[in-house]
Backbone as XML, in Angstrom:
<?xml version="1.0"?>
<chain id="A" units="angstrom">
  <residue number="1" name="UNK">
    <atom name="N" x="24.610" y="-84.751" z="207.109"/>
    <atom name="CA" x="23.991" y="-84.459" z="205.842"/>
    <atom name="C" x="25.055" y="-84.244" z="204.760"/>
  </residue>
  <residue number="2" name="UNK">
    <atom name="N" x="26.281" y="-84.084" z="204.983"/>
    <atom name="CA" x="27.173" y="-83.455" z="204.279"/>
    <atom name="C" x="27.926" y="-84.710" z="203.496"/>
  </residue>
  <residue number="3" name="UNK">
    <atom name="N" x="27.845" y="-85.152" z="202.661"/>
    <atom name="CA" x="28.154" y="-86.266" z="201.774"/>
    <atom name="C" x="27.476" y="-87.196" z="201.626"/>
  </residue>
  <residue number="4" name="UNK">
    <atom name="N" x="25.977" y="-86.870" z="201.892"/>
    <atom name="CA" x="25.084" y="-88.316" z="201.574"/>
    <atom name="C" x="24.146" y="-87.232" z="200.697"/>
  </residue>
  <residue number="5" name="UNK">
    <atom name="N" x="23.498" y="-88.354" z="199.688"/>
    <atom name="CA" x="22.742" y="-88.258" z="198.933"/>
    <atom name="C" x="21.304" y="-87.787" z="199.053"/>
  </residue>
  <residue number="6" name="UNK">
    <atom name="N" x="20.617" y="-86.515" z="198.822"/>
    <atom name="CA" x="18.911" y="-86.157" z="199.358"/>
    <atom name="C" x="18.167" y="-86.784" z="198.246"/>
  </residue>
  <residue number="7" name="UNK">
    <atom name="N" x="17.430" y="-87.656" z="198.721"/>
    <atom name="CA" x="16.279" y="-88.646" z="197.805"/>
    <atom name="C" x="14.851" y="-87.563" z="197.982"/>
  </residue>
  <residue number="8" name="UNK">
    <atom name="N" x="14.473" y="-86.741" z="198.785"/>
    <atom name="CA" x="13.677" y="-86.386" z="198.526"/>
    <atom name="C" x="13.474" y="-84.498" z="199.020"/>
  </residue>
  <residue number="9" name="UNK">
    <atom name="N" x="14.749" y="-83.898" z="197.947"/>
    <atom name="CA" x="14.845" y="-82.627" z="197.481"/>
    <atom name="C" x="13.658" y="-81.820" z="197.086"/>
  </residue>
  <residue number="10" name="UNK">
    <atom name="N" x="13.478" y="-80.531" z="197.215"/>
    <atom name="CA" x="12.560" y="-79.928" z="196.497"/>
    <atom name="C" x="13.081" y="-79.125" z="195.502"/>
  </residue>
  <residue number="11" name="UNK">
    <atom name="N" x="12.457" y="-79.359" z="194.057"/>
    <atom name="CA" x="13.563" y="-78.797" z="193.177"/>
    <atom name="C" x="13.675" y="-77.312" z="192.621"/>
  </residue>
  <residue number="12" name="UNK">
    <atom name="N" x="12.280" y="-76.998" z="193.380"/>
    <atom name="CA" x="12.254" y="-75.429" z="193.948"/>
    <atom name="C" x="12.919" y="-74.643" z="194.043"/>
  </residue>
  <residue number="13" name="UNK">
    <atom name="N" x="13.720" y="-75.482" z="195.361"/>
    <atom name="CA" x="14.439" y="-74.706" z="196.547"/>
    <atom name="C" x="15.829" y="-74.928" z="195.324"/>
  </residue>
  <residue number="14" name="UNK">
    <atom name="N" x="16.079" y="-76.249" z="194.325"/>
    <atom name="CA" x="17.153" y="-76.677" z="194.103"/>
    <atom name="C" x="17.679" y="-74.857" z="193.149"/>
  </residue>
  <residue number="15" name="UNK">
    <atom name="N" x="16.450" y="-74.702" z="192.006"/>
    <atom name="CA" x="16.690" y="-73.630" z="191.085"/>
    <atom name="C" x="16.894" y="-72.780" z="191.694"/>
  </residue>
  <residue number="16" name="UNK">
    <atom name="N" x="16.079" y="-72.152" z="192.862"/>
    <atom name="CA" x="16.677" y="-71.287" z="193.805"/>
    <atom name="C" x="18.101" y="-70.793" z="193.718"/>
  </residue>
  <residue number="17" name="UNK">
    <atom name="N" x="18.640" y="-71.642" z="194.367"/>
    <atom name="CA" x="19.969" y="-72.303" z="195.485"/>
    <atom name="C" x="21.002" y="-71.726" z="194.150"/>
  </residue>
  <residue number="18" name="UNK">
    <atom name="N" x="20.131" y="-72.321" z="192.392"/>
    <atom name="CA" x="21.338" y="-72.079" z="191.155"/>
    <atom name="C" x="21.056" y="-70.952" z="190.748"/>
  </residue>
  <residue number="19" name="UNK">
    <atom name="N" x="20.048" y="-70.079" z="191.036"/>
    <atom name="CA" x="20.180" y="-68.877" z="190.136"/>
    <atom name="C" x="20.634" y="-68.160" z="191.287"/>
  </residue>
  <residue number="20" name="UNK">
    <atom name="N" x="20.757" y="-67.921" z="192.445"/>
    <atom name="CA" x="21.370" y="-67.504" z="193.488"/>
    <atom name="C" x="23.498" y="-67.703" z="192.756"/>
  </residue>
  <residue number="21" name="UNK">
    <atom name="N" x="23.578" y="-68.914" z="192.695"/>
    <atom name="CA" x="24.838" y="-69.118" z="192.159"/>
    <atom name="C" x="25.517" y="-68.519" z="191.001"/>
  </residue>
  <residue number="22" name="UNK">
    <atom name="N" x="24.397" y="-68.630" z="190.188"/>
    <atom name="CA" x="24.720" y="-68.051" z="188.474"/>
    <atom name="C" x="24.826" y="-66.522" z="188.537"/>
  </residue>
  <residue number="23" name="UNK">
    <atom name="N" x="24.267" y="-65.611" z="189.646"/>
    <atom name="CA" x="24.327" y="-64.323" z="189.725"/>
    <atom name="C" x="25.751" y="-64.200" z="190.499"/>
  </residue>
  <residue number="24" name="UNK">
    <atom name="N" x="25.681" y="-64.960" z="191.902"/>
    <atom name="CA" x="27.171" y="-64.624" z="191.830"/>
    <atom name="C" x="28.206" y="-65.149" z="190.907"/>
  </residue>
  <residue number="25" name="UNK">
    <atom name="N" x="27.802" y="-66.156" z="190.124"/>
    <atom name="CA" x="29.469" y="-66.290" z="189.302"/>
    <atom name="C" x="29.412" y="-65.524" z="188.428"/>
  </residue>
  <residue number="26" name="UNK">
    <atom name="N" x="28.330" y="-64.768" z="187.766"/>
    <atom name="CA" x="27.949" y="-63.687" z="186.889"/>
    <atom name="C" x="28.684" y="-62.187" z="187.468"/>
  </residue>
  <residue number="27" name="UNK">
    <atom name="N" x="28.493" y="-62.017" z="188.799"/>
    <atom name="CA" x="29.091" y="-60.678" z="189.252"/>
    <atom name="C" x="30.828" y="-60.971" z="189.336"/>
  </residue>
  <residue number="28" name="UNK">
    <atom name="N" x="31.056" y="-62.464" z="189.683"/>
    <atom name="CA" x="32.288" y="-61.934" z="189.986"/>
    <atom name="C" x="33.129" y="-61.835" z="188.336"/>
  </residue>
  <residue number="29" name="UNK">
    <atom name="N" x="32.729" y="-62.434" z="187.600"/>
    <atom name="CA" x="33.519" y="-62.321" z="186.553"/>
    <atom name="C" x="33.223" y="-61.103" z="185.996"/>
  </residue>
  <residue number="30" name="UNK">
    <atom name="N" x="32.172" y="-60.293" z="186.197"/>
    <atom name="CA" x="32.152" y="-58.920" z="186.001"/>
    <atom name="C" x="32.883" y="-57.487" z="186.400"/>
  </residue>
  <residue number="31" name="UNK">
    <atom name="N" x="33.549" y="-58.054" z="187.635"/>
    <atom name="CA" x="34.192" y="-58.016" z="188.967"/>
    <atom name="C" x="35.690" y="-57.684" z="188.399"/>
  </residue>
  <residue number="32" name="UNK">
    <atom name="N" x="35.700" y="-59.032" z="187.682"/>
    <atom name="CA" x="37.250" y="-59.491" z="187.225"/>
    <atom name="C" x="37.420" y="-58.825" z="185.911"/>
  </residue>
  <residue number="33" name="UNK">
    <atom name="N" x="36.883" y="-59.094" z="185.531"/>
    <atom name="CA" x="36.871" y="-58.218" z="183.735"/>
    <atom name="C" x="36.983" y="-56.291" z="183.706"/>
  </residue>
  <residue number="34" name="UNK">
    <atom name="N" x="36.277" y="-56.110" z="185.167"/>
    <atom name="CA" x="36.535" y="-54.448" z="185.547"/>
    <atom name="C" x="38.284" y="-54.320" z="185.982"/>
  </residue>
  <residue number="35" name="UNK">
    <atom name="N" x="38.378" y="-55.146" z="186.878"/>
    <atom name="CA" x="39.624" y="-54.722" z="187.813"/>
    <atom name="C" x="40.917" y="-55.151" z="186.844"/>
  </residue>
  <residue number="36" name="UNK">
    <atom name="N" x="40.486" y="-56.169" z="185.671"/>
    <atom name="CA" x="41.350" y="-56.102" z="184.701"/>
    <atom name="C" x="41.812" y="-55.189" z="183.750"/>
  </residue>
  <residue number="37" name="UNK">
    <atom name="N" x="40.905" y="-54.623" z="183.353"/>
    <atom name="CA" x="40.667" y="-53.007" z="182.621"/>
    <atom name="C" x="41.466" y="-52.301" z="182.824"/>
  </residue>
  <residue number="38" name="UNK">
    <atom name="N" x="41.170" y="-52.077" z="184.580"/>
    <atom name="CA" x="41.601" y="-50.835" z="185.169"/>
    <atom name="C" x="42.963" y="-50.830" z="185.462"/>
  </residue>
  <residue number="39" name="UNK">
    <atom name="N" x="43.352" y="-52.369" z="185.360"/>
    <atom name="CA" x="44.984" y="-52.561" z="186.325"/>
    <atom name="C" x="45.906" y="-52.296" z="184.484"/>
  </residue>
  <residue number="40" name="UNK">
    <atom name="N" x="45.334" y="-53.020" z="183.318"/>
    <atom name="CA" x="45.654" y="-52.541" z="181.984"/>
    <atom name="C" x="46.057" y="-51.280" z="181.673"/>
  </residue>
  <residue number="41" name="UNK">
    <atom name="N" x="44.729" y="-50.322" z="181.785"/>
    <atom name="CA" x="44.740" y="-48.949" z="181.566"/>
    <atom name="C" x="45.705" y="-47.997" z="182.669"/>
  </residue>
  <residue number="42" name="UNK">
    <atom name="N" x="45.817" y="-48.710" z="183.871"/>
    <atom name="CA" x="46.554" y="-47.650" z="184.542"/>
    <atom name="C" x="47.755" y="-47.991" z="184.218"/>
  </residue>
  <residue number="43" name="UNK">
    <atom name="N" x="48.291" y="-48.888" z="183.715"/>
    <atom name="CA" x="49.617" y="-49.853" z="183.747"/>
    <atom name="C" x="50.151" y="-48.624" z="182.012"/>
  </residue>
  <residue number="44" name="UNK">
    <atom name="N" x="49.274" y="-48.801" z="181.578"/>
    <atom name="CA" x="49.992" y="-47.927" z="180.459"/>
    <atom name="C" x="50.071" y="-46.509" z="180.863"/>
  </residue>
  <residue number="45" name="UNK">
    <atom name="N" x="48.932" y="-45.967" z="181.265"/>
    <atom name="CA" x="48.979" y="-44.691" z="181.425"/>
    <atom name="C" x="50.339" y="-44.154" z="182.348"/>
  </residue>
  <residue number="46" name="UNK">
    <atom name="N" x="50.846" y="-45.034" z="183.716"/>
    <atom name="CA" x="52.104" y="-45.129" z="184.180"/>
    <atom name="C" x="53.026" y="-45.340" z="183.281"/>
  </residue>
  <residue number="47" name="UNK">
    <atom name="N" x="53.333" y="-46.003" z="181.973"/>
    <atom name="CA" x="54.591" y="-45.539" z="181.019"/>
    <atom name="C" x="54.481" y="-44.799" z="180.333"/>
  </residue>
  <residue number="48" name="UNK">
    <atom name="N" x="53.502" y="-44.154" z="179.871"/>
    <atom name="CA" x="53.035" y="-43.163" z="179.146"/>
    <atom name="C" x="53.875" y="-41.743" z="180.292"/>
  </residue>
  <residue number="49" name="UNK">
    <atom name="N" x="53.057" y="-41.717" z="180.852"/>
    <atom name="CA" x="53.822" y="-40.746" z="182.127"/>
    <atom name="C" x="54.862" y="-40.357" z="182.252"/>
  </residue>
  <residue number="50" name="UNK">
    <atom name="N" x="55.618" y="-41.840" z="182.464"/>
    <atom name="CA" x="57.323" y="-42.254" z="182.630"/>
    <atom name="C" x="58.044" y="-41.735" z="181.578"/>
  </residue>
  <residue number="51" name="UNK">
    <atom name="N" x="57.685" y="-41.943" z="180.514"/>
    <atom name="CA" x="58.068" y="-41.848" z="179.149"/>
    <atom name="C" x="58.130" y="-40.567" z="179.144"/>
  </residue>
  <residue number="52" name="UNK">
    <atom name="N" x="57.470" y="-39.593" z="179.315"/>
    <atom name="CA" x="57.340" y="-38.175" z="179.037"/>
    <atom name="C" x="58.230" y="-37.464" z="179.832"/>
  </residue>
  <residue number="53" name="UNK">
    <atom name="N" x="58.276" y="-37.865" z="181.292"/>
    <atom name="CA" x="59.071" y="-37.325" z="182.508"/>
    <atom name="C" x="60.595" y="-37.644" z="181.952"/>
  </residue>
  <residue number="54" name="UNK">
    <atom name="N" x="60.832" y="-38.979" z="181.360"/>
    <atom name="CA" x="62.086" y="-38.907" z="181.254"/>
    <atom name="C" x="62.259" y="-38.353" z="179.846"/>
  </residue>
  <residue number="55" name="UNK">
    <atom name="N" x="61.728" y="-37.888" z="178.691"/>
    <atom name="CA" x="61.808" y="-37.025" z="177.800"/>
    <atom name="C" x="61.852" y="-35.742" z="178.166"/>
  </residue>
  <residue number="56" name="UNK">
    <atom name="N" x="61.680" y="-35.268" z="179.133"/>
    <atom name="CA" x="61.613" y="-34.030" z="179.476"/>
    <atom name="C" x="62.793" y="-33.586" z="180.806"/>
  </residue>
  <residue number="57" name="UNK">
    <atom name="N" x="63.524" y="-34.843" z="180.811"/>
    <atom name="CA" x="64.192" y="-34.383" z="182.270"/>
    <atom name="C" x="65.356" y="-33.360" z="181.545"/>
  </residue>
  <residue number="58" name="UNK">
    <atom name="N" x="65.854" y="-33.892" z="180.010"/>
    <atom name="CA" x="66.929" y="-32.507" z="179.890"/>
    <atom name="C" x="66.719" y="-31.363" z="180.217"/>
  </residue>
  <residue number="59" name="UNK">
    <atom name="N" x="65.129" y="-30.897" z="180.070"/>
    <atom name="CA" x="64.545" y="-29.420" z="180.551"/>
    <atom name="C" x="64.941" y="-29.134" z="182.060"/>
  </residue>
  <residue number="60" name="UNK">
    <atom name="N" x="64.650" y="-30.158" z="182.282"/>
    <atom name="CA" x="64.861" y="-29.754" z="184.157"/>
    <atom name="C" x="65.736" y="-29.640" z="184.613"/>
  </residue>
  <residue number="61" name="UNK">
    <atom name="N" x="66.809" y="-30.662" z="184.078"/>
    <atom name="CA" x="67.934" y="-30.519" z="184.938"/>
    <atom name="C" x="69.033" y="-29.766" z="184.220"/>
  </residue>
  <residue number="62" name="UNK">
    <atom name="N" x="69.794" y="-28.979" z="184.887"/>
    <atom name="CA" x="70.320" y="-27.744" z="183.828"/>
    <atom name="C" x="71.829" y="-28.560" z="184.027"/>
  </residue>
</chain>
């Protein structure tokens, strides 16, 4: 079945089969757009951090 042509599909099953698809390509780019955020926001908040620790190391170290 796997590279020949179905002449007599049900196009039912076909919309099915695509809104099944469109939800997952819908989640994953939702997916991707989160874990992008988060890898952004932590990425600064780590120099933000950095930045402060090493502004502050004259305090610490005598």
């Amino acid at each position: 079945m796997t590279g020949e042509k179905r002449t007599g599909g049900s196009k039912a099953m076909d919309q099915k089969v695509y809104n099944v698809m469109k939800g997952a390509g819908a989640a994953n780019i939702a997916v991707g757009v989160i874990t992008l955020v988060v890898g952004i926001v932590s990425g600064i908040l780590l120099i933000v951090t950095g930045a402060k620790l090493i502004a502050g190391k004259s305090k610490i170290l005598l």
